[in-house]
Each structure stands twice: as C-alpha cells, then as structure tokens.
C-alpha positions as CSV (number, residue, x, y, z in Angstrom):
1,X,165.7,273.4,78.1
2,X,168.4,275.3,80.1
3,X,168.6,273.3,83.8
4,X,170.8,273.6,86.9
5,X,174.2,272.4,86.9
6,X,174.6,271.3,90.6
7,X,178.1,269.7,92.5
8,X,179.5,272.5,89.9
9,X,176.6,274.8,88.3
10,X,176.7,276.5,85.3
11,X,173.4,279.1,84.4
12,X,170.2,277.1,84.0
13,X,166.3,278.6,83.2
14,X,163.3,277.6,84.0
15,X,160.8,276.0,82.0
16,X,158.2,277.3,80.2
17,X,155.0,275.7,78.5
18,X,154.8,276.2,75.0
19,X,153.5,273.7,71.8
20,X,156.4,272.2,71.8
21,X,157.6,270.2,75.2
22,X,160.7,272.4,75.3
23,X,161.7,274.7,78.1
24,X,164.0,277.4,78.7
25,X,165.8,278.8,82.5
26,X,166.3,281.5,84.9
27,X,170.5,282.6,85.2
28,X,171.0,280.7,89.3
29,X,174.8,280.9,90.3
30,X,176.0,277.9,92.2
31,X,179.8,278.1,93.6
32,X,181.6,275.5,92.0
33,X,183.3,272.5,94.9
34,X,185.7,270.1,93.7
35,X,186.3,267.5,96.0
36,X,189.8,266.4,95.9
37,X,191.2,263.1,95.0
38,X,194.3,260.9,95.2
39,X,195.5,257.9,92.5
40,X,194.5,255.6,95.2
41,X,191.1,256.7,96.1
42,X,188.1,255.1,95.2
43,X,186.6,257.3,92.5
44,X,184.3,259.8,94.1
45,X,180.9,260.1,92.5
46,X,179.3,264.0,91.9
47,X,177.1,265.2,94.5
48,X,174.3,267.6,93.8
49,X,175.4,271.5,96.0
50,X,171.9,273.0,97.1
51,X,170.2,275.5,94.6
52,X,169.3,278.7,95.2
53,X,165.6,279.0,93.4
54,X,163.5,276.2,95.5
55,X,160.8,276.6,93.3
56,X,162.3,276.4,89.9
57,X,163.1,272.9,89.4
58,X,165.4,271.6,86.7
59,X,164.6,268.4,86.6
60,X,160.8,268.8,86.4
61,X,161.1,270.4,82.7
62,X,163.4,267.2,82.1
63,X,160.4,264.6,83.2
64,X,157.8,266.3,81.8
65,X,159.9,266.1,78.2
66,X,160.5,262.2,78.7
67,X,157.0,261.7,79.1
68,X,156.2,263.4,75.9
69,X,158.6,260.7,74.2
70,X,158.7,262.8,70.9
71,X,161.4,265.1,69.0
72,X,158.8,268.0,68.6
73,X,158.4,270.9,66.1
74,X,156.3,273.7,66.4
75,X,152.5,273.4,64.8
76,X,152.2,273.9,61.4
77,X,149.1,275.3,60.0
78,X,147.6,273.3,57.4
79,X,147.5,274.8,53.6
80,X,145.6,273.1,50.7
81,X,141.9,274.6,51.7
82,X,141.3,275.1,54.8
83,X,139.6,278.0,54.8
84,X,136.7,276.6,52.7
85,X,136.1,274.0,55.3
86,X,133.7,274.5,58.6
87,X,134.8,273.3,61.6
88,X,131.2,271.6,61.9
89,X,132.0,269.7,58.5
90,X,133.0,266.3,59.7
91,X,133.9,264.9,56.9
92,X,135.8,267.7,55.0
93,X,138.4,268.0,58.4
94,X,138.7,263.8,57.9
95,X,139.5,264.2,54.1
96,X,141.9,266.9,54.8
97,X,143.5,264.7,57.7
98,X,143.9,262.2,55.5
99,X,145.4,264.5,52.7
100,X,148.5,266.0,55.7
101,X,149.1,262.3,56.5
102,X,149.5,260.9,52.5
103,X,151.5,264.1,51.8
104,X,153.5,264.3,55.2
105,X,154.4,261.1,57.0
106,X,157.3,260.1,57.4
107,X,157.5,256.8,55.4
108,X,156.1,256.8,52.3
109,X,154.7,253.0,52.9
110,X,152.9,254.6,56.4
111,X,154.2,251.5,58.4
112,X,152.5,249.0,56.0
113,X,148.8,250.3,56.6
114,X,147.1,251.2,53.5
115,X,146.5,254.5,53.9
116,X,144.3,255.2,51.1
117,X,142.0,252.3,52.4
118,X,141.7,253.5,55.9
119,X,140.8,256.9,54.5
120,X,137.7,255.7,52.6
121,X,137.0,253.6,55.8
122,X,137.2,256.5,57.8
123,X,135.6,258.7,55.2
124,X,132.1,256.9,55.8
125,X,132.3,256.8,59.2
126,X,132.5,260.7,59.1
127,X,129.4,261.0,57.1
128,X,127.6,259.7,60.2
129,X,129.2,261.9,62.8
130,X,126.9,264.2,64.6
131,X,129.4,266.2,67.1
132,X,132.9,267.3,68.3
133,X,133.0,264.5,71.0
134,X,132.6,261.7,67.9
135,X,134.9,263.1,65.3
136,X,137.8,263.5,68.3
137,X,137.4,259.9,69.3
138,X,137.3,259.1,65.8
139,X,140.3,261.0,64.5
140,X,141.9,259.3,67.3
141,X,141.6,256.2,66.2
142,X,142.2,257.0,62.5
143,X,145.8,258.6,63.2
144,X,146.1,255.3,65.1
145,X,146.3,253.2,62.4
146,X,149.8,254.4,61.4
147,X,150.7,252.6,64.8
148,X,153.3,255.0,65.3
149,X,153.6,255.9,68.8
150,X,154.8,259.3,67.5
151,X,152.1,260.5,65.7
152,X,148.8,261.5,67.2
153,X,145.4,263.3,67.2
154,X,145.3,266.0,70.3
155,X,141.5,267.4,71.1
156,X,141.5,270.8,71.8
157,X,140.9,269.9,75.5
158,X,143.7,268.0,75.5
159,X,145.8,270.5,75.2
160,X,146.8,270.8,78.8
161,X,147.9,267.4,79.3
162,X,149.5,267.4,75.8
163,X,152.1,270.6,76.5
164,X,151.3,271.9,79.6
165,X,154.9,272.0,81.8
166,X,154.4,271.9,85.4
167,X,157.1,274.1,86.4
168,X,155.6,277.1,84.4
169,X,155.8,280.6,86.0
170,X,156.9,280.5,89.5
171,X,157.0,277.1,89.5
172,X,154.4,274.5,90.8
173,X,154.1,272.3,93.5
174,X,155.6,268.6,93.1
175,X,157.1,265.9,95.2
176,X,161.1,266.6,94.4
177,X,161.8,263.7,92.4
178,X,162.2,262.3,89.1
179,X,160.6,259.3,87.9
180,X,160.3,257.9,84.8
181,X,161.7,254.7,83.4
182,X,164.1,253.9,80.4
183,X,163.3,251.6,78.1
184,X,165.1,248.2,79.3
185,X,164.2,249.3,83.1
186,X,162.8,246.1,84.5
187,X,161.6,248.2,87.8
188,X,160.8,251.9,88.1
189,X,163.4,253.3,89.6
190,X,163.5,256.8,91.4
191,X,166.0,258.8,88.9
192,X,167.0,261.8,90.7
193,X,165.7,263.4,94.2
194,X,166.5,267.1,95.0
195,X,168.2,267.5,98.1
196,X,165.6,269.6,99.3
197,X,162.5,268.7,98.8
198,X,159.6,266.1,99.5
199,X,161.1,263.4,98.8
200,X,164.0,264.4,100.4
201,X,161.8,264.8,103.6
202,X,160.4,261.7,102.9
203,X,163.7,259.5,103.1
204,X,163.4,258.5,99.7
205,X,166.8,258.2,97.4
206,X,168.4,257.9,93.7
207,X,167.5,254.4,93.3
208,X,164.7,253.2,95.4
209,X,162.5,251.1,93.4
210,X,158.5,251.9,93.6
211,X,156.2,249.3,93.8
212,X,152.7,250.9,93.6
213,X,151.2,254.5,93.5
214,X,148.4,255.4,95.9
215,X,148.0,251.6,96.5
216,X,147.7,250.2,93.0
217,X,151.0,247.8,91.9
218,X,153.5,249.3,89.3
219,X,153.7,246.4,87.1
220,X,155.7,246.3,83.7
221,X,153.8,245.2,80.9
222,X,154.3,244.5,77.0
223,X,154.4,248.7,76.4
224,X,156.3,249.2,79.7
225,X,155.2,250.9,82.6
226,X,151.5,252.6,82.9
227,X,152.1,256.5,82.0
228,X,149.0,257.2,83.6
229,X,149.5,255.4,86.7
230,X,153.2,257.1,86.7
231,X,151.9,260.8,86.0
232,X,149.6,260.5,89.7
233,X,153.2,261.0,91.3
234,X,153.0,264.9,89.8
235,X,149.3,265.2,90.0
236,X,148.5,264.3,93.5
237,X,145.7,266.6,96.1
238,X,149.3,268.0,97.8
239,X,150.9,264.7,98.1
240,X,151.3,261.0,97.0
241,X,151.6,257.7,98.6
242,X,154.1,255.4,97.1
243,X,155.0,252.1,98.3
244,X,159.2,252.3,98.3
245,X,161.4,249.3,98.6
246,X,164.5,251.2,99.6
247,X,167.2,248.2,98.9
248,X,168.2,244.2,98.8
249,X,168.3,244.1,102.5
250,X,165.1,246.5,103.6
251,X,161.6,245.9,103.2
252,X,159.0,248.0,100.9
253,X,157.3,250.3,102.7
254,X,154.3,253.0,102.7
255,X,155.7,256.6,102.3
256,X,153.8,260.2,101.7
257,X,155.6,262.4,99.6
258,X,153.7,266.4,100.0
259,X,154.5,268.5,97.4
260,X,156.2,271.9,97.6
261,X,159.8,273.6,96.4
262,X,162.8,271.8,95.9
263,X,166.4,273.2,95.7
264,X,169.4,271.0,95.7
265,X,168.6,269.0,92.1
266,X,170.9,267.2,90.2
267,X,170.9,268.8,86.7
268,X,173.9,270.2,84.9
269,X,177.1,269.0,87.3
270,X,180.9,268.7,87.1
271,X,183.3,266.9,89.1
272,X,186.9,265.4,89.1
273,X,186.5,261.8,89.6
274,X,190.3,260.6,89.8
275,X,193.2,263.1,89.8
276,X,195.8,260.6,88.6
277,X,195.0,259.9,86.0
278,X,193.0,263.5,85.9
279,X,189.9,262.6,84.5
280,X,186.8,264.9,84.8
281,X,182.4,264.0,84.4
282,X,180.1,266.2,82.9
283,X,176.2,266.0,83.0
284,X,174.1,267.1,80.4
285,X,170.1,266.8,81.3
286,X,168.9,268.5,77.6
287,X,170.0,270.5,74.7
288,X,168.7,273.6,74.0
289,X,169.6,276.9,75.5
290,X,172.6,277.5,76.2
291,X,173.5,273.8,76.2
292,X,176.8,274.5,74.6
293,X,177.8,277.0,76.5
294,X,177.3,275.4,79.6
295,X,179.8,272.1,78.4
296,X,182.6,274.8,77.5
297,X,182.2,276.5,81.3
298,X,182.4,273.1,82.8
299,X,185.2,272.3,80.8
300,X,187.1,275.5,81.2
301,X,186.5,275.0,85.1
302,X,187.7,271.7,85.1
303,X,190.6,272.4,82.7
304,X,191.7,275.5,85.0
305,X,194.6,274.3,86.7
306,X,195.5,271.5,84.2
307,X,194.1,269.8,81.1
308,X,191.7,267.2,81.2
309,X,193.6,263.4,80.4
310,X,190.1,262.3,80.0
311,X,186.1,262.9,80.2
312,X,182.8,261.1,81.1
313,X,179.8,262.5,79.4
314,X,177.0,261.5,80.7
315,X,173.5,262.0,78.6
316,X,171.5,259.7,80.4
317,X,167.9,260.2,80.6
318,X,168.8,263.0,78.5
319,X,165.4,264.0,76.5
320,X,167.1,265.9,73.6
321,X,166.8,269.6,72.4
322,X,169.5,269.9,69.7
323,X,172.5,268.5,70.2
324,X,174.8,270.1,66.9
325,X,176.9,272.7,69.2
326,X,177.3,270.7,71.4
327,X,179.0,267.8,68.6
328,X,180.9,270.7,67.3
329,X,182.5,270.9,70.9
330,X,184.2,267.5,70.5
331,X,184.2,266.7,66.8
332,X,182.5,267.6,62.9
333,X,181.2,265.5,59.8
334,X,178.7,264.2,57.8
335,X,176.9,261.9,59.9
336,X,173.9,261.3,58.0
337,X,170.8,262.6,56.1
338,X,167.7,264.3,57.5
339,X,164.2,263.7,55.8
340,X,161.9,261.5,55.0
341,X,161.7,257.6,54.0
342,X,160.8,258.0,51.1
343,X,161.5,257.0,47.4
344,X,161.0,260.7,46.2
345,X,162.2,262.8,49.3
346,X,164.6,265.4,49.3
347,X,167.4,264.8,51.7
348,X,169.1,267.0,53.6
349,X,173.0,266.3,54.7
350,X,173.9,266.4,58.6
351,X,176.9,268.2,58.8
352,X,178.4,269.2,61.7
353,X,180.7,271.7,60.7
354,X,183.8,273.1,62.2
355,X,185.9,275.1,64.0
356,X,185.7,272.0,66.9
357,X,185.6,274.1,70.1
358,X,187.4,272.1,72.4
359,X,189.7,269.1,70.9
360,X,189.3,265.9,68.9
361,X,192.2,263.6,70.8
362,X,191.1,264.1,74.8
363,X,190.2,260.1,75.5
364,X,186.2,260.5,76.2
365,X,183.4,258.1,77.1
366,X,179.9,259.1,76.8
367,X,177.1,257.2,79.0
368,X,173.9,256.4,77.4
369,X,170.6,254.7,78.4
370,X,167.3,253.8,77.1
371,X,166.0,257.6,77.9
372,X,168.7,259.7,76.3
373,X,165.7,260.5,73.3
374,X,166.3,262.9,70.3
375,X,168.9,264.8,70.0
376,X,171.1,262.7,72.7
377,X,170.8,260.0,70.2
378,X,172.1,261.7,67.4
379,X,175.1,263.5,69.9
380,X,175.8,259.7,70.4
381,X,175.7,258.6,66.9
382,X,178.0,261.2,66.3
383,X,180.2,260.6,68.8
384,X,180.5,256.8,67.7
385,X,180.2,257.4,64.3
386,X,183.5,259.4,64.4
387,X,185.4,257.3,67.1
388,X,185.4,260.6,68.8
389,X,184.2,258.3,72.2
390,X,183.5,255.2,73.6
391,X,179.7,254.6,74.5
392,X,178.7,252.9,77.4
393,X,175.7,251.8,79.1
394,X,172.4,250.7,77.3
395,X,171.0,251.4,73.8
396,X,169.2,254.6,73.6
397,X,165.4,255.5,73.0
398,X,165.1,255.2,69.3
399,X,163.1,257.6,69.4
400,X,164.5,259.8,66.4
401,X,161.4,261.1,64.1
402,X,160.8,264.8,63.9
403,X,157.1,265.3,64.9
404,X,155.5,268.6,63.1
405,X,151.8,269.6,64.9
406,X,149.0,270.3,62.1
407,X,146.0,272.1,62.7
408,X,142.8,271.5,61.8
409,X,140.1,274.1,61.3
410,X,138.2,273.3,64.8
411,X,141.5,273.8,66.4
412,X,142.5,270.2,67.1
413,X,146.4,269.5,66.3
414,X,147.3,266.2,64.6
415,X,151.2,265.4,65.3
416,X,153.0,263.7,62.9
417,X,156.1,262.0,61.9
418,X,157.9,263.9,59.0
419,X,161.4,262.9,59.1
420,X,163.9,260.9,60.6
421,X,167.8,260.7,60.6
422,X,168.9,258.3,57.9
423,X,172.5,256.8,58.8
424,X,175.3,256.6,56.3
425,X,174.3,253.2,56.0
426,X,170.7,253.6,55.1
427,X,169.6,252.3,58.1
428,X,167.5,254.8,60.8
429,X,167.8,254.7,64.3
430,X,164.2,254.8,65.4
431,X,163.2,251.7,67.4
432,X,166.6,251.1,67.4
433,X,168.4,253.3,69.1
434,X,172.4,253.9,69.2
435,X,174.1,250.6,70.7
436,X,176.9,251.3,73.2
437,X,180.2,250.0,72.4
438,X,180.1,248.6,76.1
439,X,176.5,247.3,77.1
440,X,176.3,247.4,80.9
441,X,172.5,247.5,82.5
442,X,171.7,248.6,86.0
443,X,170.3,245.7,87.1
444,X,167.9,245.8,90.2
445,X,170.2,247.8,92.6
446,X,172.6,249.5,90.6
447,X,171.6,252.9,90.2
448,X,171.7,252.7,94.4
449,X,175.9,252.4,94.3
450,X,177.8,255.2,94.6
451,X,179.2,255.7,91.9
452,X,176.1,254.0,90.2
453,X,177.0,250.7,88.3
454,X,177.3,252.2,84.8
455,X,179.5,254.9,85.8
456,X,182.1,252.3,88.0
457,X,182.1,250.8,84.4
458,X,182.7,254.5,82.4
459,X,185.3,255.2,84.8
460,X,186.9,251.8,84.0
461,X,186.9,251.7,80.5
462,X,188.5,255.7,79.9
463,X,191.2,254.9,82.2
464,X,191.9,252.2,79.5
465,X,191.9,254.2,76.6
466,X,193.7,257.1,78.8
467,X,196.6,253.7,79.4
C-alpha cells in the first residue's frame, strides 16, 4: 500500500481491491516544509501539508487493512481432487475442507482441538445438509473450531465485505477520518483526521474519544471493541452521527460527520523535530510499494544540508505489507525462521541480507503500538533483535501468521493460517507481539498532546542515546 507522505510527501498510490487487503497508489507531489527549530524550543510535532488528490485517501487503504487484522496471501486453489467433486456435494467440499486444514494449518496440534474428531462431527452433519445457505453457516462454524481469529470460512457473498477497499477507483465517499483501535486502547480514539474533509468540517480532531455511533454506546468488551458497530462510521446513508467527547475539560457531544473527499491526510511525513541535537521523524503507514523508496527520499531530504544525529520511526498503526527493504535500510541478519509449527515442517531462514542502504550507527528509536500488524512486527523484531533501535510505546498486534485463501469448488474461500515467524528462541510472536524496550501507553488524553505522549517520550529517550 503506497500512501501520502504529508508535512513532507514522498509519491503515494491509491488503493485498490483485490483478494488480498493490499493496496497500491497514484504518484501526488507535495512540496516538502521544514519548520525550523532552535536547542531551546519545545520539540515541534509534524503537521499534515494539504494533498492534492481529495478523493484518494491514504489513510482509508490503511483502515480498511487494520480491520482485516491478517497477514494475507493470495488464494490458492485447492489440489487433491477437486475436480471430481460437485459444488452441490455437501459432504465431499466438507471432507476436502477438512483435508486443506490437517495438511495446511499452521500448528500441527491445530490449537489443541482434535481435528480429526471435529471432522467426523462435521462429516455427519454434512450428510443432512440440503443447500448453499446450510453448508456456509456450517463451514463457518467448523473452521471455527480452530479458534484462531485468523483463519476463516468466507461465502461467496461475502466477498465484498471480506476484500472490498473502499477507496477503489476514483475513490469513495467517507467521513475523513481514521478510526480503529489498538489492542490495549481502553477508548476508541479518532487516529488520524484529514485536514480537509468531514470530519475536519465537523470540528473533530486526532484524539477525540467516541462514545457511541448513530446513538448506540461504544463499549469495550472481552474481544475489544464491536467491529461492526465501528465499520457504520464508513458505511453510513452520506453521513454518521457520533457522539465526540473532545477532551478532560469539554463535554461529549452529538456531531454529523457527511461523507465526501478529503485532502490534507496524514500518511507518509517527515519532519525535523530538534535541530540541536539534529534529530529527524519519519512515518511509515504500510509496507509495500514503494515503501523503501519512500524512507530513502525522506532520509535524503532530511540529511540534505547535514546528517541526521538521530531518527524516530514511527510504525504505529502500521498494518504491514513487507517490511525486508525497508530492514535492509537500517540493518541485515538472520532474525528468525518462517514456516510452520510443526514437528516435520520445513523451515525457511529470514535473512535480511545486505548492502544496508543507509547506516547501522545513526542513534534511532522506532515507535510501536498495539496496531503496527504483520510486517511492522517483524521490522520491529528486527530492529530490536539487532540493537539497531530502541522501541518505544506499546507491544504490537501479534498478529504474525501468514493467511493463504483456499478455494473450494462452489467458489467459497477458506483462509487459513500456514505459517508464522519462529524467533531465534523458538518462541513466535503471535499473540504476543514485540515488547518495546520503553512501555509508555496513551492513556485517556494522550494522543490529544502535541507532540502526542509517546512521541514526548521517543524524543526523550534518542536524545539519550544521541548524549
């Protein structure tokens, strides 16, 4: 996914939908503003420089891929007989299921559920199925079992909802805004809003907490927020109505957001944040694309009167892509193994592999939080693994299994796990996630200060290590 840089822009694409929740970007030229700096200032926090395509929305390519909460692949068609089976044979398309999951999965004890039990469960209960409508509820419950929050049966006419990206073509409609929580978010904050836009119109701001969508209470429960209740926000009639409470000292109050172009969103961005020491911030929203090449031009740009004494890279509610150019930028090694868990899997080395492309001694911090998925976990891993940088902020997403999509012959998909980073401990990230060296939260009202409260503390700890 290619996105904006704004403050200091870089070329970005737009989105486009395809099986896999990726997306790619239209080239938008932005001209670059530094603002200046002394030793004494207080350290001045990136602002987002209008974009010139209102309609083509980085960050909307950057939601949608949070939402989908998976490292994708593209769909694999299944082998082993699939021709000989009907899509009207119920229980031929539930044996072969079966057969992709006990050959496939990614842990060879399928999260303690006896597979080959559930299969002869399941097997009966095709025997009685009579049409499409039963075997999709029942295939849905029977990929379920793995209770895996990866891996899971789509319909065919849930295909929409499943990959669709709203900012395909020319770009939809939508309020201007991102919203979707990381994990250890105790309210559901308002990530980003464009500076043009709805929401803009609308008063809202980068922190404002929402309290209920089109009058029903946001309320955190045991599996966090209510996707469903979240996703209203992008699928309103033309507009939503969000109950805002705006900061410690205001009350919450009704707002309408209408949909329509936005310009002026924070995506890709550079800025000097101190000039003595000289230390610059990067943002990276995704990895794919051009990903790399975008870090090097913001580098370059900020390295073009002097070099850098240090950096703040900031992969928060970064959904991942592929993040190995980008490692290569900053530092190479064997960080791990790719495959699967289990006893007779081949594995696969992760080697990131030299020339690096910039240096490997430029003091660095990179900033982390419960939604930098995928591949920003394994840029952080990396990146701690090698004592390349300091992390700081929250864990990240654990969400670190490679999902492969398997048809079936009535054209249904099943999504499964089918491999995972394995650390040079043995250990995995997923459910885990990459622990900052320096665990900071938000807290209610942090994400409101400017800079926000993880970034006062990123700014903090790499004029330490610059010291």
């Amino acid at each position: 996914m290619m996105l904006l840089i704004s403050a200091c822009t870089a070329p970005a694409t737009a989105p486009t939908a395809t099986p896999a929740p990726q997306a790619t970007a239209i080239p938008t030229a932005v001209q670059a503003t530094v603002p200046a700096a002394t030793a004494t200032a207080k350290p001045a926090t990136p602002a987002p420089t209008p974009a010139t395509t209102p309609t083509m929305n980085p960050l909307m390519a950057t939601m949608e891929a949070l939402k989908k909460q998976v490292t994708v692949a593209p769909a694999t068609p299944v082998s082993g007989g699939q021709a000989n089976i009907s899509p009207d044979d119920y229980v031929g398309m539930t044996q072969l299921a079966c057969n992709i999951v006990k050959e496939n999965y990614v842990r060879g004890n399928f999260n303690g559920a006896n597979w080959d039990a559930i299969c002869k469960q399941y097997l009966e209960k095709a025997k009685k199925v009579k049409d499409h409508e039963a075997f999709w509820d029942m295939m849905s419950d029977m990929i379920a079992e793995l209770n895996d929050n990866h891996s899971r049966f789509v319909r065919p006419d849930r295909f929409a909802a499943e990959f669709d990206l709203p900012s395909e073509g020319s770009g939809k409609p939508w309020p201007g805004m991102t919203v979707w929580p990381a994990r250890e978010d105790a309210y559901l904050f308002i990530w980003d809003v464009c500076e043009q836009g709805g929401a803009a119109d609308a008063g809202l701001h980068r922190g404002d907490i929402i309290t209920a969508i089109e009058g029903k209470e946001v309320v955190k429960g045991e599996d966090g927020f209510p996707r469903e209740l979240i996703r209203k926000i992008y699928r309103g009639d033309g507009q939503v109505h969000l109950t805002v409470w705006p900061g410690p000292d205001e009350e919450p109050h009704d707002v309408t957001v209408k949909y329509g172009g936005a310009s002026g969103c924070d995506g890709w961005r550079y800025d000097v944040i101190s000039e003595d020491p000289y230390i610059g911030y990067l943002r990276v929203p995704e990895y794919s694309g051009n990903a790399e090449a975008n870090i090097l031009t913001m580098i370059e740009r900020l390295e073009k009167d002097r070099p850098l004494d240090g950096l703040i890279y900031d992969e928060r509610h970064n959904p991942g892509g592929n993040a190995d150019k980008a490692i290569a930028i900053f530092t190479i090694g064997i960080f791990g193994k790719m495959g699967k868990l289990r006893e007779d899997a081949t594995l696969t080395i992760w080697r990131i592999r030299g020339p690096v492309k910039w240096n490997e001694t430029t003091p660095m911090v990179v900033l982390i939080d419960g939604a930098s998925h995928s591949a920003a976990e394994y840029f952080a891993t990396a990146m701690k693994q090698s004592g390349r940088a300091t992390l700081v902020g929250m864990p990240t997403a654990g969400n670190t299994e490679g999902i492969t999509g398997f048809t079936l012959p009535d054209g249904s998909i099943i999504r499964l796990a089918v491999e995972t980073l394995i650390l040079p401990d043995g250990k995995t990230m997923e459910g885990v996630g990459v622990i900052p060296d320096v665990k900071i939260p938000l807290g209610q009202w942090g994400l409101r200060q400017r800079p926000d409260v993880q970034l006062q503390e990123a700014i903090q700890v790499i004029k330490g290590k610059i010291e």
